[in-house]
N, C-alpha and C positions, 0 to 999 in steps of 0.2 A: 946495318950492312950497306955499306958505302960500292961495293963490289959488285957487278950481277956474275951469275956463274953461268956456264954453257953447260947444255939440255945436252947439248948431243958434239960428236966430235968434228968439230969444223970440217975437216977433211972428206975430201969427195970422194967415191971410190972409182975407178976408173969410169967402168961401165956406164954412171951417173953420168959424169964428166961429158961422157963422149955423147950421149942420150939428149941431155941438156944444150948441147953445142949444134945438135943437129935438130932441131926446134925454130925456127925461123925468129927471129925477136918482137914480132907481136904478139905471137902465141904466147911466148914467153911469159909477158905481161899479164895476158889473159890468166894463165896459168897464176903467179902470183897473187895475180887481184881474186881469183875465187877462192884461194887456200888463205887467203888474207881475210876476209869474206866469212870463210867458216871460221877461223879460229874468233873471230870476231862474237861469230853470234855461239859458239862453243863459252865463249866468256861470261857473257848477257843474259843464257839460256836459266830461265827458271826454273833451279831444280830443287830438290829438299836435300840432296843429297853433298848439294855445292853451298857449302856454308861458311863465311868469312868470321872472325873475330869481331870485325864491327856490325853484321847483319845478327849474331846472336847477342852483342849488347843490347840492340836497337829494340828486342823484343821486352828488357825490362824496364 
């Protein structure tokens, strides 16, 4: 898979739009960096539940 595909539809909806515009731009950032932040540790998180093809080789 040479392609990545999108999660979700680019498109903002108004409301967003307008919500995100009226956020000062360092907030903004802040806002980024902590959803950035979680998905981060959402990835990394130790779970038994979250099992990769190469973590279930690895155990034989």
């Amino acid at each position: 898979m040479s392609k990545q595909l999108l999660l979700f539809d680019p498109r903002l909806p108004a409301w967003v739009r307008e919500l995100w515009n009226r956020i000062d731009a360092q907030k903004r950032r802040e806002i980024l960096s902590i959803l950035a932040n979680m998905g981060r540790a959402s990835l990394t998180a130790s779970s038994p539940a979250i099992k990769t093809k190469e973590t279930d080789n690895e155990s034989e």
